[in-house]
C-alpha positions as CSV (number, residue, x, y, z in Angstrom):
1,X,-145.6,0.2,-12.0
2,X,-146.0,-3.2,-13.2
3,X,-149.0,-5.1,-11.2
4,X,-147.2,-8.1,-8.6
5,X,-149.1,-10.5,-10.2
6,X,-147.3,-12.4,-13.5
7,X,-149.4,-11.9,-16.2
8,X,-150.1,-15.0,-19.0
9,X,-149.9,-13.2,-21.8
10,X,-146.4,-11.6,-23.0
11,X,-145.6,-9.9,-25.9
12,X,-141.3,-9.6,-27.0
13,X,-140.4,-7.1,-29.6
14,X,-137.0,-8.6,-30.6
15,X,-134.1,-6.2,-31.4
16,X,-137.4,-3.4,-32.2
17,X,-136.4,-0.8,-34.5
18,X,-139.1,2.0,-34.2
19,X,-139.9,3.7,-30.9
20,X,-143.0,4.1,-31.6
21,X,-143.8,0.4,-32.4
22,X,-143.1,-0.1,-28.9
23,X,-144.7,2.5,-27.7
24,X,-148.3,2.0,-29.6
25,X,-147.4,-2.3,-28.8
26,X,-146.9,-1.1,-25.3
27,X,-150.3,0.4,-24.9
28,X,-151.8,-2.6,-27.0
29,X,-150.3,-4.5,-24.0
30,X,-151.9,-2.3,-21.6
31,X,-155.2,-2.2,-22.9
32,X,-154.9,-6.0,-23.1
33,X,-153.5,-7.5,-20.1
34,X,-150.2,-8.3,-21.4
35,X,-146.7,-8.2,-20.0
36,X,-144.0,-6.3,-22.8
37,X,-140.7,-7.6,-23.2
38,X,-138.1,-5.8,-25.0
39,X,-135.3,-7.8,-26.1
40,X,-132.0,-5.4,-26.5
41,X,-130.3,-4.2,-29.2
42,X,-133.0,-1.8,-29.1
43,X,-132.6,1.2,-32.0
44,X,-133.8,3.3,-29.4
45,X,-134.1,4.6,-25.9
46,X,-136.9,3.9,-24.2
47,X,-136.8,6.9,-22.7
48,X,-137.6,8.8,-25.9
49,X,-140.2,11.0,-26.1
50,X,-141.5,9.2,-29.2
51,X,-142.0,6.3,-27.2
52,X,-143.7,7.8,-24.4
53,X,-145.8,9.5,-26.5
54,X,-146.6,6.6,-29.1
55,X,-147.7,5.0,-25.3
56,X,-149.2,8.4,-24.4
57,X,-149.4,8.7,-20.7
58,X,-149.8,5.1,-20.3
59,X,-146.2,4.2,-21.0
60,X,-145.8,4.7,-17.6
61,X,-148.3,2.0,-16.4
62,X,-147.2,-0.6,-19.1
63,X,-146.1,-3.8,-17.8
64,X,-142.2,-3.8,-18.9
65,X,-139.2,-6.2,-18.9
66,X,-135.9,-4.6,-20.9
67,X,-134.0,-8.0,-21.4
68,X,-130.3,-7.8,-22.2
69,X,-130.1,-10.0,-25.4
70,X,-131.6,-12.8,-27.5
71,X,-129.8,-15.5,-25.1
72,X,-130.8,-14.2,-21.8
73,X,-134.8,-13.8,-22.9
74,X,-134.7,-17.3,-25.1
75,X,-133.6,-18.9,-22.2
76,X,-136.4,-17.8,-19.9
77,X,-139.0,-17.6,-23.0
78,X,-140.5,-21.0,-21.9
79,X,-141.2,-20.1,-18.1
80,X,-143.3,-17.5,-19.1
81,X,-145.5,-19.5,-21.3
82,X,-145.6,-21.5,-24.7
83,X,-143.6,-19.6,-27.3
84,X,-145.5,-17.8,-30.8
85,X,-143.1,-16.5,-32.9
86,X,-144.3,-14.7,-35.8
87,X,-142.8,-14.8,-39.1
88,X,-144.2,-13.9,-42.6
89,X,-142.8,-17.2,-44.0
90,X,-144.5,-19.2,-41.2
91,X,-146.3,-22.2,-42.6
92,X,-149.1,-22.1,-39.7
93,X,-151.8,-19.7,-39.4
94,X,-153.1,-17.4,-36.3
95,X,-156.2,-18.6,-36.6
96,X,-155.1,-22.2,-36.1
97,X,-153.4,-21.8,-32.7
98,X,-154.8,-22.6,-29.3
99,X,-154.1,-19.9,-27.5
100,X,-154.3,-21.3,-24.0
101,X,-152.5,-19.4,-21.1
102,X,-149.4,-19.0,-20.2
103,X,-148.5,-17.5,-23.6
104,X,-145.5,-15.7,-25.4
105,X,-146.0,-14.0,-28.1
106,X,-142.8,-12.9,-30.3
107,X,-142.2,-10.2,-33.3
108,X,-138.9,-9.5,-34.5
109,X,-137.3,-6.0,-35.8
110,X,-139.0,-4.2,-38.0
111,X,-136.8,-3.9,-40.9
112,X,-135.9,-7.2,-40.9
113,X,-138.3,-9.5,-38.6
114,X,-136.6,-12.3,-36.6
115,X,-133.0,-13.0,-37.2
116,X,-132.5,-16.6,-38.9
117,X,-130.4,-18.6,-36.2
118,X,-133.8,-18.2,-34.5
119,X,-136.3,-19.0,-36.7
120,X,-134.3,-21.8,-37.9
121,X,-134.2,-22.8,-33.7
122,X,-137.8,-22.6,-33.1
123,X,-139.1,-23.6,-36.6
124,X,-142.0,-25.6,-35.5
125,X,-143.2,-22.4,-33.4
126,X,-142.9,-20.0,-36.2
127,X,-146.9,-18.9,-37.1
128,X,-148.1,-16.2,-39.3
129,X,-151.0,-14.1,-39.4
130,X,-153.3,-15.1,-42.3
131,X,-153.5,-11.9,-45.6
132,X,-155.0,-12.2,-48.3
133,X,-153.1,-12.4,-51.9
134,X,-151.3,-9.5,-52.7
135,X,-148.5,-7.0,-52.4
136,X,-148.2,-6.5,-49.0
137,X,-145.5,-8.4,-47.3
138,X,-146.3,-8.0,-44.0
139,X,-147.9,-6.1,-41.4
140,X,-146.7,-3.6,-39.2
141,X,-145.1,-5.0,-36.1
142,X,-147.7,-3.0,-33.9
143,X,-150.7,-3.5,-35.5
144,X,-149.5,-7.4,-36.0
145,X,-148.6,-7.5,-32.5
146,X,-152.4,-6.2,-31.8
147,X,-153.9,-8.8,-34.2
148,X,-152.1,-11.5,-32.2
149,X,-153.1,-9.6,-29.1
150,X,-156.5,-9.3,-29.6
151,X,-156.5,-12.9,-31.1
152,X,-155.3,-14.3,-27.5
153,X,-158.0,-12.3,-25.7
154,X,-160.6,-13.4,-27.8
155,X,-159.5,-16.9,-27.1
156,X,-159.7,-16.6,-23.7
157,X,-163.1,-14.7,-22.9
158,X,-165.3,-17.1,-25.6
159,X,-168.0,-18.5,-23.2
């Protein structure tokens, strides 16, 4: 049961693919302190068994909120906190952002990361996580998602 208080740090999966992304982002989230939003289309159920058991039995303490589409959560995104979305073409680094609460931080589909009509949108929010030179693309949504994660966190217990 997701704790009365509103957290300030989300994570969205946009349109995820993979249940068990969600379910290992999930328990990121838990682990964390961070509210997970799922932004439908989802390629899944969340009722799977590969998600609860990606989650293990944590799924059922993660903080969740199943929006209906792109529209409905892009419309609220700003309430919950400044937007981060996460692309592999992003011109800004990670390591650059100030990652001062409230927060949102947003990873698109696996197979194909965010759709274009929003990166083009929200262009000057894009950011990317720094790798070095190489053949690797991109990372896995769920361990990007707990680079980000763990990224924020830091940020916010530095004395």
């Amino acid at each position: 049961m997701p704790d009365p208080i509103a957290p300030d740090l989300h994570i969205a999966l946009v349109e995820p693919d993979i249940p068990w992304n969600a379910g290992n982002v999930g328990r990121s989230c838990l682990a964390l302190g961070a509210r997970l939003h799922l932004v439908r289309p989802l390629g899944f159920s969340i009722d799977e068994r590969r998600v609860r058991r990606a989650g293990l039995d944590y799924w059922r303490h993660v903080d969740l909120e199943v929006w209906p589409s792109w529209t409905a959560f892009g419309g609220s995104m700003e309430g919950l906190g400044a937007p981060w979305l996460f692309s592999a073409e992003a011109e800004r680094s990670l390591w650059d952002l100030d990652l001062t609460p409230p927060t949102v931080l947003i990873f698109g589909r696996e197979s194909t990361g965010l759709r274009e009509d929003i990166r083009e949108r929200h262009r000057e929010r894009l950011v990317r996580i720094p790798m070095d030179p190489g053949p690797v693309r991109s990372l896995n949504v769920s361990t990007a998602a707990a680079v980000a994660l763990a990224e924020a966190k830091r940020q916010r217990t530095r004395t």
